[in-house]
C-alpha positions in Angstrom: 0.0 0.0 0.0 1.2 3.3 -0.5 0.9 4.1 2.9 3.4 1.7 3.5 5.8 3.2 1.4 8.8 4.6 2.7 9.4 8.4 2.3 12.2 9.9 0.4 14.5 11.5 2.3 17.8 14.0 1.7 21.1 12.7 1.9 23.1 13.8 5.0 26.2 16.4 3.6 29.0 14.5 4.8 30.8 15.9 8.0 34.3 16.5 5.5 32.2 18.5 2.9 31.0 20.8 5.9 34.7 21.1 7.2 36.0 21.6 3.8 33.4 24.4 3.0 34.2 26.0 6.4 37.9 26.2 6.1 37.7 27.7 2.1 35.1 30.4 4.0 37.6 31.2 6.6 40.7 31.2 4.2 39.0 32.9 1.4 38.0 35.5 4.1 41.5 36.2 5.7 43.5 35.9 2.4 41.2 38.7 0.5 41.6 40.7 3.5 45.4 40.5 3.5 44.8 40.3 -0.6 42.7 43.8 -0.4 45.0 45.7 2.1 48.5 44.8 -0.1 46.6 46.1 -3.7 45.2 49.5 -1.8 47.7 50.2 0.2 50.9 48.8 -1.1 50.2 48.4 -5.3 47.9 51.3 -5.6 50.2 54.2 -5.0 52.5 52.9 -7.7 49.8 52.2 -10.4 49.9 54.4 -13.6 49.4 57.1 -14.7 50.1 58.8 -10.9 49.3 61.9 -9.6 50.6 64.5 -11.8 47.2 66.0 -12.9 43.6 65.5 -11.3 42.8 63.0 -14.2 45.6 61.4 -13.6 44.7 61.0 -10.2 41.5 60.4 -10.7 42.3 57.0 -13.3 44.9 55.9 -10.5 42.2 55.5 -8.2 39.5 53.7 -10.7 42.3 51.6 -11.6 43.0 51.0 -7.5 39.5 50.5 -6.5 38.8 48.0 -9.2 41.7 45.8 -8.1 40.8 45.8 -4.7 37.8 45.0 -5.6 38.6 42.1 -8.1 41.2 41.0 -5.5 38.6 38.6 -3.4 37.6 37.1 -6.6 41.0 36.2 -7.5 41.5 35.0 -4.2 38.7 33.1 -4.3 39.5 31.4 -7.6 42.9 30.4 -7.0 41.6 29.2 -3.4 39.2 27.1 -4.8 41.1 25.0 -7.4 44.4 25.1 -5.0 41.8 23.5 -2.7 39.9 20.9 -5.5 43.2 19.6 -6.8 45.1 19.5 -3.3 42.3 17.7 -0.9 39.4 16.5 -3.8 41.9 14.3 -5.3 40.5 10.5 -6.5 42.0 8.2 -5.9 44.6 6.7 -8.6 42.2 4.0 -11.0 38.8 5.7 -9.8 36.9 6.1 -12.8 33.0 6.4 -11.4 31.2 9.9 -11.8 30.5 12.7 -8.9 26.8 12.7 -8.0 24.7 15.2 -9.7 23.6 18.6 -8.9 20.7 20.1 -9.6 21.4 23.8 -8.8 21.3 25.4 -5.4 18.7 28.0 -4.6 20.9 29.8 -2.1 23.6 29.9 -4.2 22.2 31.6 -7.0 19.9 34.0 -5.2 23.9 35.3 -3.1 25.1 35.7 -6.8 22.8 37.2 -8.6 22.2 40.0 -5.4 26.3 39.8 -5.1 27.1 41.0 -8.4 24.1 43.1 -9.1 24.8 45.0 -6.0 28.7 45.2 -7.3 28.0 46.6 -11.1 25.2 49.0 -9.7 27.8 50.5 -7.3 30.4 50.7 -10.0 27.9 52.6 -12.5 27.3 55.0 -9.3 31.0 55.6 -8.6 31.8 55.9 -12.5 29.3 58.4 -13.0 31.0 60.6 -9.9 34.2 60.1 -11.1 33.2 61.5 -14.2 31.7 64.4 -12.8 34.2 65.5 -10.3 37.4 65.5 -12.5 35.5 67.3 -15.1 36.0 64.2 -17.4 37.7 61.0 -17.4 40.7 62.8 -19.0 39.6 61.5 -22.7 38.0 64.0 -25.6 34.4 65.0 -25.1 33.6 66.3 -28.6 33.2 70.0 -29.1 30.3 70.6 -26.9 31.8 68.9 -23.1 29.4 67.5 -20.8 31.5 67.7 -17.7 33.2 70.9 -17.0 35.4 72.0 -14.4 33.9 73.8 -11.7 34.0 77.1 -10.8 35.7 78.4 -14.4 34.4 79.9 -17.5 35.6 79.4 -20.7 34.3 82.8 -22.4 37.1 84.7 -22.6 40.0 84.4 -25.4 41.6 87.5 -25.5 43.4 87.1 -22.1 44.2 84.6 -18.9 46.0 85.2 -15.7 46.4 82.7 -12.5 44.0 82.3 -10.2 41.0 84.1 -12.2 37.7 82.0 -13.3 39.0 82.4 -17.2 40.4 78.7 -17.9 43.6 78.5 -19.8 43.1 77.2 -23.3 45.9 75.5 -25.2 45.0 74.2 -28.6 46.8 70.8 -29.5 47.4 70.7 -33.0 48.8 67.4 -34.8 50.2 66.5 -38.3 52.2 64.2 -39.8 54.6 64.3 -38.1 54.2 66.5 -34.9 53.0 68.6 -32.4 52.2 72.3 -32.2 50.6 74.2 -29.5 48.9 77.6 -30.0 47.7 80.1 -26.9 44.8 82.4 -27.9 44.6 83.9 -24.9 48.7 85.1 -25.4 48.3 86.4 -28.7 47.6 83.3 -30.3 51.3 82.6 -30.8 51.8 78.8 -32.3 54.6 76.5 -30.9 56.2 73.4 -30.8 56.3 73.8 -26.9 53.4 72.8 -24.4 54.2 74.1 -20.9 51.3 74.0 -18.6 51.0 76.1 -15.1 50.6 73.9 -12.0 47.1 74.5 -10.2 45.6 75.8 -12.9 43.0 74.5 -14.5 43.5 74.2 -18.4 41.2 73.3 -21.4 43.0 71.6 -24.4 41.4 72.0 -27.9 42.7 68.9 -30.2 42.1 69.0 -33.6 44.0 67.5 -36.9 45.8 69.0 -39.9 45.8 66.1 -41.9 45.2 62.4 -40.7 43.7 61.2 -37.5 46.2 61.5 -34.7 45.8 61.2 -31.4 46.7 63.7 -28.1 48.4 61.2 -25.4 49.7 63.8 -22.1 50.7 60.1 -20.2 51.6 61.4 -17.0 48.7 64.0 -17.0 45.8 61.3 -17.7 44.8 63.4 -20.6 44.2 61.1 -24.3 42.4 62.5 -26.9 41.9 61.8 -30.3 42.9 64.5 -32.8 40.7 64.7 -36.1 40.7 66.8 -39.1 37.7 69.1 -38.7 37.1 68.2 -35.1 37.7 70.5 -31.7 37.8 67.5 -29.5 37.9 69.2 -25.8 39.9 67.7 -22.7 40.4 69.2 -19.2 43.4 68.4 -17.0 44.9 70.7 -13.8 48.6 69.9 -13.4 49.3 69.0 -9.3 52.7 69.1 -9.1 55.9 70.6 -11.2 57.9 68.7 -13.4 58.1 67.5 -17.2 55.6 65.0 -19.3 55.3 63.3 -22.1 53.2 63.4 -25.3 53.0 61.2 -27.4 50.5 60.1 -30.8 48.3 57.0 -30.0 47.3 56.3 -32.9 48.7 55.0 -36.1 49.2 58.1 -38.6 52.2 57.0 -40.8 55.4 55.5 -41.0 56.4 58.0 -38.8 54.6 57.5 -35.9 56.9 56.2 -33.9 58.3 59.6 -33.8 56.1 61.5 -33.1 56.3 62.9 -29.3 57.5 65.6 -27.6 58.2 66.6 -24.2 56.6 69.6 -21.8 57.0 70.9 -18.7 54.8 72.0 -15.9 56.3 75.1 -13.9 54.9 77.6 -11.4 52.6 80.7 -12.5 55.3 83.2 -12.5 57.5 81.3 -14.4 55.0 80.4 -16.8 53.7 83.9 -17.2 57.5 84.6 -18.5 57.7 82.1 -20.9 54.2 83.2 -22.5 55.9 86.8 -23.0 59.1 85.0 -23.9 57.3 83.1 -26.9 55.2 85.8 -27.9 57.4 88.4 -28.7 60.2 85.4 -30.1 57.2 84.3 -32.4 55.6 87.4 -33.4 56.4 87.5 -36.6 55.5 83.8 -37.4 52.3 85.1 -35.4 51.3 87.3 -38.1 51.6 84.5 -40.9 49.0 82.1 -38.9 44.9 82.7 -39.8 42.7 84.2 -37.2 42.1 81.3 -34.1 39.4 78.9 -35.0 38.4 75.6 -33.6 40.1 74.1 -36.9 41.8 74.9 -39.7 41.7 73.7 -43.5 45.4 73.3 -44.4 44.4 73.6 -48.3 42.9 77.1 -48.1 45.5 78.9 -45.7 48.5 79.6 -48.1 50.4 80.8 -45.2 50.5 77.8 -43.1 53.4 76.2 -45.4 55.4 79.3 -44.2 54.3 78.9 -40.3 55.6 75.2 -40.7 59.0 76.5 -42.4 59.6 78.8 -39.6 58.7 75.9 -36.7 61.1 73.7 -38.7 57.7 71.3 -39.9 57.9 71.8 -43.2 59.1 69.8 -46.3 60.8 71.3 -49.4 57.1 71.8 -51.0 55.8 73.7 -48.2 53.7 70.9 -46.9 54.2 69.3 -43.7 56.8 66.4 -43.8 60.4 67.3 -43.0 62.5 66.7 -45.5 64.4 63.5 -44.0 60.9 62.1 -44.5 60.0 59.7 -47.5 58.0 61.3 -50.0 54.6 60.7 -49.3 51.9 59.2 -52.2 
């Protein structure tokens, strides 16, 4: 009779499984804390690209609260296979199968809330990071969302330190090189980029040629650098010293060369250099066109003789040197 029946019942866990689950909990636990502490406190500080600038700063600490945070789960992995192939060994000639699972309720309800919890709070702390910095340090097209605070970028005719008016620097690439012009000095062009330290600065990239692309490594700043295009970045420079800029992004066989090197000095000496540069390059001044957001090289017949007297030009007036190849 079915009353008769017996009743099915669960298998006891074994008293090893429970062990075994307890320890991994209680290594896992201490060896992501110890994992945790060594990546923020230790590795962090040293991860690229520093502190020279506030979005440089600002991608050193994505980069160190992601590893923290991916820490446990590396822990965790290695744990758990160090564990499986150490203690969950068979025995030499066993060939039968593991019993079957058929899921775990528990387990799947702590990692669906674990990790939704984990990319919800990241989305929340990328979005402030994006705000605060003014920017993640990248190009935000000609119209930026993100700004930095407290400045205004209405003025071209002059800057000093201190005031609300950003300094603008307009990064200009072609094959192959760098030049730098200051509207607010006089709209002098060079092949120089010298930056004041905490001051908030606004850098216009845009292209004579090709696409190129704007890489400040120790300042965070990376922007791409298209013909046509005012791609706007913001950076403030935190402490003095030199950086490098480089092209990240394949624009010829010369590529490889094309970087330069600037420095980062105090307001007074920077104010200096401006006058310095202006009055050095005034008569190359008066060759450039009026300051726009861009420039069409084909319709400025001057800008052959700009290159000429920055030493950018080829034979033909264009812009290749003339150790270049010839280019098709």
């Amino acid at each position: 009779m079915a009353a008769d029946a017996p009743t099915a019942t669960a298998a006891p866990v074994p008293v090893r499984d429970r062990r075994d689950a307890l320890w991994l909990l209680v290594s896992w636990i201490v060896l992501s804390i110890i994992a945790c502490l060594l990546v923020a406190l230790v590795w962090g500080p040293h991860l690229p690209p520093g502190q020279g600038s506030s979005s440089a700063a600002s991608q050193q600490r994505d980069y160190t609260v992601l590893s923290t945070m991916a820490a446990p789960v590396v822990v965790g992995v290695l744990l758990y296979f160090g564990w499986a192939a150490t203690f969950w060994r068979k025995p030499k000639g066993d060939d039968t199968d593991a019993e079957p699972l058929h899921g775990n309720t528990k387990v799947q309800a702590t990692w669906i809330i674990g990790t939704a919890a984990i990319v919800l709070s990241l989305a929340v702390y990328g979005t402030v990071e994006l705000i605060s910095p003014a920017g993640a340090g990248a190009g935000e097209g000609p119209q930026p969302i993100w700004k930095p605070a407290g400045t205004t970028t209405s003025s071209l005719t002059s800057w000093s330190p201190g005031t609300s008016n950003i300094l603008q620097v307009q990064v200009i690439g072609q094959q192959w090189a760098w030049t730098f012009r200051y509207p607010q000095f006089g709209g002098f062009e060079t092949t120089q980029l010298v930056l004041p330290v905490n001051e908030p600065v606004q850098f216009n990239v845009t292209s004579l040629d090709v696409i190129h692309s704007f890489w400040a490594y120790q300042l965070g700043v990376k922007a791409d650098a298209n013909p046509g295009l005012d791609n706007v970045a913001y950076t403030t420079p935190k402490s003095i010293g030199s950086f490098t800029v480089r092209c990240a992004e394949l624009c010829g066989i010369w590529h490889g060369s094309m970087f330069t090197s600037g420095p980062v000095m105090s307001d007074s000496d920077f104010m200096t250099w401006t006058k310095t540069e202006g009055t050095q390059l005034a008569s190359i001044t008066k060759l450039l066109p009026p300051y726009a957001a861009t420039y069409d090289p084909t319709v400025v017949a001057s800008m052959g003789k700009v290159n000429a007297a920055l030493g950018l030009t080829g034979g033909g007036g264009g812009y290749y040197s003339p150790g270049d190849p010839v280019q098709p």
